[in-house]
C-alpha positions in Angstrom: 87.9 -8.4 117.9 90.0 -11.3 119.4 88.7 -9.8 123.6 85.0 -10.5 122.1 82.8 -12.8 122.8 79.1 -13.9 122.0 76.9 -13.4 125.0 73.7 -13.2 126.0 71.6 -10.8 128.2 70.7 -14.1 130.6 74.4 -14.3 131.5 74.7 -11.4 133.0 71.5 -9.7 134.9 68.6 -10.9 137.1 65.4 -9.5 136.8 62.9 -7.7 139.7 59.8 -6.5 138.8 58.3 -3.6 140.9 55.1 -3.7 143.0 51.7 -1.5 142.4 51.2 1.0 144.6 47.9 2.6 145.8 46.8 6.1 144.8 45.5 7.0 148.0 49.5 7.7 148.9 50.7 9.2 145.4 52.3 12.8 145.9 52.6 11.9 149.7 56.2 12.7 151.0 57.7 9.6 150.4 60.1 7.9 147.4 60.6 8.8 143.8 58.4 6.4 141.7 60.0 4.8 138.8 57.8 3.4 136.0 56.8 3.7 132.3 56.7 7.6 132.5 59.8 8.2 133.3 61.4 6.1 130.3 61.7 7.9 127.0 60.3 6.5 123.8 64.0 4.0 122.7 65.6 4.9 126.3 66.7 7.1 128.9 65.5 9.0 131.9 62.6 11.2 131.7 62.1 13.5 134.7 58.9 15.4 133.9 56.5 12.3 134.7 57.8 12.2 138.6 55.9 11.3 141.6 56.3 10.3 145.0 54.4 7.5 147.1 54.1 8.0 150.7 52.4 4.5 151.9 54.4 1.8 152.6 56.9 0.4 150.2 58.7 -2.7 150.0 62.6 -2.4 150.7 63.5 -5.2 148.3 62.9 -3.0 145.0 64.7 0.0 146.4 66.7 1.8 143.6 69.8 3.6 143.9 71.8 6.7 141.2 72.8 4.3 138.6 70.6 1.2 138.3 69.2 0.3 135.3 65.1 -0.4 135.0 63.7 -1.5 132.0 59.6 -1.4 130.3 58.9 -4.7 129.3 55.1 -3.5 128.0 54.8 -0.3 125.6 50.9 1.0 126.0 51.1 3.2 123.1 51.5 -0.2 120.2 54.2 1.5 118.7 56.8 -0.7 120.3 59.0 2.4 120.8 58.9 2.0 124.8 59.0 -1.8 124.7 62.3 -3.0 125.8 63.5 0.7 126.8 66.0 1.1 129.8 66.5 4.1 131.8 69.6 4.7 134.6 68.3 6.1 138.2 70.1 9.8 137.7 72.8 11.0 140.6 70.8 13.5 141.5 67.4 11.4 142.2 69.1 9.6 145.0 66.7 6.4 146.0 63.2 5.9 144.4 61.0 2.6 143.7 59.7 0.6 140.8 56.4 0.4 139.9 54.6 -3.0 138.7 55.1 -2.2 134.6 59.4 -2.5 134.9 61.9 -4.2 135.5 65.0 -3.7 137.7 68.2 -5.1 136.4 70.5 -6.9 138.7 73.7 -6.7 137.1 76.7 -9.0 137.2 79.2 -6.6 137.8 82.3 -9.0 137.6 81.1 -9.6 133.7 79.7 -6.3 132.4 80.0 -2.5 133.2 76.5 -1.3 134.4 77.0 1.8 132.2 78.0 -0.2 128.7 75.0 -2.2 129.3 73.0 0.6 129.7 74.0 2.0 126.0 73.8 -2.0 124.8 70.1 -1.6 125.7 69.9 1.2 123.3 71.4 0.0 120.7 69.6 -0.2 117.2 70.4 -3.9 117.1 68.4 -4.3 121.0 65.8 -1.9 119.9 65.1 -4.3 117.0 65.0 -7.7 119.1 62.1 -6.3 121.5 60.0 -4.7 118.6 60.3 -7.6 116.5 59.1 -9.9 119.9 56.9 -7.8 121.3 53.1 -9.4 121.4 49.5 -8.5 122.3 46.4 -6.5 120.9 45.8 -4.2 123.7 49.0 -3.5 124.8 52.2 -5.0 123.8 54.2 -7.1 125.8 58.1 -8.0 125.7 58.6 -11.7 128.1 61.3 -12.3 130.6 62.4 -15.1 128.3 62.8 -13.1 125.3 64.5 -10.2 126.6 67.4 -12.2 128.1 67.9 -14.6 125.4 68.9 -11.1 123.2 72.5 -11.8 121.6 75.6 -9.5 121.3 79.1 -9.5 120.9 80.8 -8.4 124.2 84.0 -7.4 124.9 86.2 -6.9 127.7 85.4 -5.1 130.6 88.1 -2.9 129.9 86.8 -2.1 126.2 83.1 -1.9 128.0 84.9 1.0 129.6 86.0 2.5 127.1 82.9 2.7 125.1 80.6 3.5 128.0 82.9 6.7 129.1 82.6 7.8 124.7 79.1 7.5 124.7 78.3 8.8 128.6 80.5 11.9 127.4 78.3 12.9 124.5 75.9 12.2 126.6 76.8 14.6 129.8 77.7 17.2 127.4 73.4 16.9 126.0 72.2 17.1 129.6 74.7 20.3 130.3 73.1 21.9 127.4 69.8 20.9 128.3 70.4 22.8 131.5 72.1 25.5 130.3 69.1 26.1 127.7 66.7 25.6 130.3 68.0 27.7 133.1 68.6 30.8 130.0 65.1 30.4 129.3 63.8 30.5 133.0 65.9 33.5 133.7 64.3 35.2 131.0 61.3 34.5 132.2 61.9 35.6 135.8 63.4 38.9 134.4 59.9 39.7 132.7 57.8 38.6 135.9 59.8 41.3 137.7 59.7 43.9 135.1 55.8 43.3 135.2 55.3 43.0 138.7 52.4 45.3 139.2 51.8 46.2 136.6 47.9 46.9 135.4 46.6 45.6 131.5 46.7 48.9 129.6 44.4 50.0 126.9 45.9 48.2 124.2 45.1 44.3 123.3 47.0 41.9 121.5 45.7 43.2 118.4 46.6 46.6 118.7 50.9 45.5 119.1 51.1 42.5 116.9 49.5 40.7 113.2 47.7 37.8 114.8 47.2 35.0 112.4 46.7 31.6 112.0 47.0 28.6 109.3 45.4 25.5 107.4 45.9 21.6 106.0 46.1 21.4 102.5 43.5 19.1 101.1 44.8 15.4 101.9 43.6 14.0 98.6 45.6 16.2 96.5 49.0 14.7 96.4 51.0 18.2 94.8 49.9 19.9 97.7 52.0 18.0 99.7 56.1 16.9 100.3 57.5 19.9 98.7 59.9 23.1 100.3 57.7 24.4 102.5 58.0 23.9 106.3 54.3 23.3 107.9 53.9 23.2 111.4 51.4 21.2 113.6 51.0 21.4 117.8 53.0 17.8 117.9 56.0 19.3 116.3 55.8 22.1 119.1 54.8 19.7 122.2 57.6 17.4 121.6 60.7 20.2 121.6 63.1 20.7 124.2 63.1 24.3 124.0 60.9 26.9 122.6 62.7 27.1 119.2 61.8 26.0 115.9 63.5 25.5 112.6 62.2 22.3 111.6 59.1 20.6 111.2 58.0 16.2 110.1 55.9 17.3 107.6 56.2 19.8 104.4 54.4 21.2 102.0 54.3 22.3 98.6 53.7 26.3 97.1 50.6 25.2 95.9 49.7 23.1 99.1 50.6 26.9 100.9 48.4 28.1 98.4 45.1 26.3 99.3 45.6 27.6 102.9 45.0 30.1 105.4 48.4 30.6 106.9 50.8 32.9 105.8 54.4 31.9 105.7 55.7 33.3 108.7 58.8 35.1 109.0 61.8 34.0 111.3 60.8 35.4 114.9 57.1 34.6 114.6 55.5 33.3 118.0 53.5 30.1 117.7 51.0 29.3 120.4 48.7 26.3 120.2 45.5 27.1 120.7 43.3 24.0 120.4 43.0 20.8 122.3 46.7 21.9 124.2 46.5 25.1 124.7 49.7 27.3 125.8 52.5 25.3 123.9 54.7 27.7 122.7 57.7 28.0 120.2 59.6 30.8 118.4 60.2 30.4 114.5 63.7 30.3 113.3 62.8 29.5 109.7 60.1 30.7 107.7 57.4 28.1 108.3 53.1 27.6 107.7 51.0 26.3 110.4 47.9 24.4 110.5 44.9 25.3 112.3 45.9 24.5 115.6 47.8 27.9 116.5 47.3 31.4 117.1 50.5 33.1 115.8 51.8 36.1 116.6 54.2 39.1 114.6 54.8 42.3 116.8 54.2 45.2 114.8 57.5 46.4 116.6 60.2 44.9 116.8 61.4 45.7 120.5 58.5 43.7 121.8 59.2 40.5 120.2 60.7 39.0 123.4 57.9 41.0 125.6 55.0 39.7 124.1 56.6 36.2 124.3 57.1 36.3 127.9 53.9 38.2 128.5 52.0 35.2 126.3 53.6 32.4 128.1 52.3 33.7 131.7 49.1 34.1 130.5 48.4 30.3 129.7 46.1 29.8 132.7 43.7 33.2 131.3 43.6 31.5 127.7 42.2 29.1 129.3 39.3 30.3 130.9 38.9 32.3 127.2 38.6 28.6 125.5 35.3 26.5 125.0 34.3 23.7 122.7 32.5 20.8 122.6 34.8 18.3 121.1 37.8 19.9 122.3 38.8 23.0 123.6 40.1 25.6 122.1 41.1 29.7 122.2 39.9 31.5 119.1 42.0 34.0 117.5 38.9 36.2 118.0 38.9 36.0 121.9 42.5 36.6 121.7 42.7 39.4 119.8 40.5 41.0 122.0 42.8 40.5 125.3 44.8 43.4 126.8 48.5 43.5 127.0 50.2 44.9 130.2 52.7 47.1 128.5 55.6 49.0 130.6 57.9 52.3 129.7 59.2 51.3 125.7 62.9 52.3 127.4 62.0 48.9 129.8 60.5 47.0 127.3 63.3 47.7 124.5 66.0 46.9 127.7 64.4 43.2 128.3 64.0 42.2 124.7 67.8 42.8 124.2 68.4 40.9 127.4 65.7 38.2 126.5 67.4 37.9 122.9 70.7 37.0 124.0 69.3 34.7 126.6 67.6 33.2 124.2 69.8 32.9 121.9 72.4 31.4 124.1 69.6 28.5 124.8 68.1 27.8 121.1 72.4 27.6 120.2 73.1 25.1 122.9 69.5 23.1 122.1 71.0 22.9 118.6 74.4 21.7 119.6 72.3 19.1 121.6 71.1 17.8 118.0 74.5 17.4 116.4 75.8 15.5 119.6 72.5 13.5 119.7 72.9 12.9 115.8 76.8 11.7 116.1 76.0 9.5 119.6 73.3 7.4 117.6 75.8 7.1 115.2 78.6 5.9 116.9 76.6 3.9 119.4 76.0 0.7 116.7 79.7 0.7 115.3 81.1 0.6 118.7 78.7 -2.0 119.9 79.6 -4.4 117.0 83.0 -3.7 117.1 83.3 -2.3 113.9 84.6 1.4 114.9 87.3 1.3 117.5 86.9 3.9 120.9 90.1 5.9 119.3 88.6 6.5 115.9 85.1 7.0 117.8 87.2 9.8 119.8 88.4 11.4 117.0 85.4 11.6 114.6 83.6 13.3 118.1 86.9 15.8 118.6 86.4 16.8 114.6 82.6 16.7 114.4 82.5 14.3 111.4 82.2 10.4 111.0 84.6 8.2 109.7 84.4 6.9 106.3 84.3 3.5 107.7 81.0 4.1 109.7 78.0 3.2 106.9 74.4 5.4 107.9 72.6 3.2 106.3 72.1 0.9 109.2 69.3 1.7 111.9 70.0 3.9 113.8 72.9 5.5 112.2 72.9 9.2 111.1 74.9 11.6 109.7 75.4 14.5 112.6 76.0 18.1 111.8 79.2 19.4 113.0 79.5 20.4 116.4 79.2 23.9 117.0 82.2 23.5 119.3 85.3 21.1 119.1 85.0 18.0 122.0 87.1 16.2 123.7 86.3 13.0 125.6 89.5 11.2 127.1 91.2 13.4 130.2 88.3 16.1 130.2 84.6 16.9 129.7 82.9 17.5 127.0 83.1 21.3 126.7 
């Protein structure tokens, strides 16, 4: 601890808030736009919210692979974006800030843009800005009170140290990310092909599969609830990665499943959402209830589990127009049931749910890898922010998949990971 020293985030950035920008020009060729929608909830770079702005722009708030931008409002009052820093990925090349962030102008003689990137994300940060944060509507963090944040800092040479641990685990979650994503997509282009041209045959939905459906326990009748029983609801399936599910936020007891209308569905089930969001899908890797917000499907044969998956998926846009309600829309099993099914030859059907299966597989096994990484990043990233776990130890813990005894999980933010499914190695190679 002797190359640490107490610092503060006004010693070492400068602060540049981005302009507003008029919607007359957004999704115009132009720039990547950079604001609140592209920052996950507690940091990093979300992709999915991008746009472009193709009226004029000013050159001063021009962003380049590797800045750091930070929210310093959180619109939801949860606090969870407030404070939250994201880094400009290689691959975005230039974009610019809107009016609700921050660019960070970093001191690069004192601090490693990448180590403060992680120090923005540690538990101890994350705890400053929620406890600061202020307003009714909105909440807001100040300038003043986001550089006056304290931390121990050490030397540039341990900042690189730590930032090249934690960047590892973290370029091995984004190449499973991909590799999930681009498994899932092939599967899907595979079954466009082997459908192209196909007409809807005689047969509906509920002619090749069970479709069911599911229930909330009453609320007022505490045994009902927090017992063994997975229970699934449409924010547990909007918020995954991947279309693979094995856990669920809330449980339920045998009694609660009782009082219901779901079934508990088998491993391999396909859960659509069918109310409000409609066309969210995931496929059951643990036997699980529902509430009322899905339509779930069981092929009566096996060897169209993967066909009816893919065949469901393109068919979002048709639910659709099947959906009507006045609070909120929604698709009822009923009008499902009744929809035809383009079915091909069994010998094609039975070849792309073997090829779809190991596909998927490949992605729901990397997705789950992704969990054990995130689970031993978040708990590494406090120790070796404080000091308290040195880079070697943090090295070894991620080549054997376990903590150290010395790292407690009973601080924010810390967890204790599952074991990799593969060994990884940080210093002189990737994460593989």
């Amino acid at each position: 601890m002797a190359e640490w020293r107490t610092a503060t985030l006004r010693e070492l950035v400068s602060l540049q808030r981005g302009q507003s920008y008029k919607s007359a020009f957004l999704d115009e060729p132009g720039p990547w736009l950079l604001g609140l929608g592209t920052i996950g909830r507690n940091g990093g770079f979300r992709g999915e919210n991008l746009r472009t702005y193709g009226g004029p722009t000013a050159a001063n708030i021009l962003l380049g692979p590797g800045d750091l931008y930070v929210s310093l409002k959180d619109v939801t009052h949860a606090a969870d974006l407030l404070g939250a820093v994201a880094m400009v990925p290689v691959e975005l090349g230039s974009a610019r800030l809107t009016q609700d962030t921050i660019r960070l102008d970093v001191d690069d003689a004192l601090v490693d843009q990448r180590y403060l990137y992680w120090l923005l994300r540690s538990p101890a940060y994350r705890a400053h800005c929620k406890a600061l944060g202020t307003g009714t509507t909105n909440l807001d963090l100040s300038r003043d009170d986001f550089l006056r944040f304290p931390f121990r800092l050490p030397s540039r040479t341990g900042q690189e140290a730590i930032a090249d641990v934690l960047g590892a685990l973290d370029e091995k979650i984004a190449a499973n990310t991909r590799l999930a994503t681009t498994a899932d997509d092939l599967a899907s282009s595979i079954f466009m092909r082997a459908v192209h041209g196909l007409e809807f045959s005689a047969q509906t939905f509920a002619d090749v599969a069970r479709v069911g459906g599911g229930g909330t326990p009453k609320s007022a009748v505490s045994e009902y609830w927090v017992g063994d029983v997975l229970w699934l609801t449409p924010t547990d399936v909007t918020a995954l990665p991947g279309p693979y599910i094995s856990s669920t936020k809330r449980t339920i007891s045998e009694a609660g499943l009782q009082s219901i209308s779901s079934a508990l569905y088998d491993p391999g089930a396909i859960f659509m959402t069918s109310r409000a969001t409609i066309g969210a899908f995931a496929l059951a890797e643990a036997p699980m209830a529902v509430n009322q917000g899905f339509i779930v499907v069981e092929p009566l044969d096996e060897s169209l589990r993967y066909w009816l998956f893919h065949e469901m998926r393109s068919r979002v846009g048709e639910f659709l127009d099947h959906a009507n309600g006045a609070t909120f829309m929604e698709l009822s099993r009923g009008n499902f049931k009744k929809l035809p099914v383009r079915l091909a030859a069994p010998e094609v059907m039975t070849r792309f749910n073997e090829t779809a299966r190991v596909l998927h597989a490949r992605a729901s096994a990397a997705l789950t890898e992704n969990r054990a990484l995130t689970a031993m990043r978040d708990a590494l990233l406090p120790q070796l922010m404080s000091g308290r776990l040195r880079v070697r130890d943090a090295v070894d813990a991620i080549e054997s998949g376990s903590l150290p005894e010395s790292v407690s999980t009973s601080e924010p933010g810390a967890m204790t990971p599952t074991p990799a499914a593969t060994p990884t190695t940080v210093e002189g190679s990737t994460l593989r």
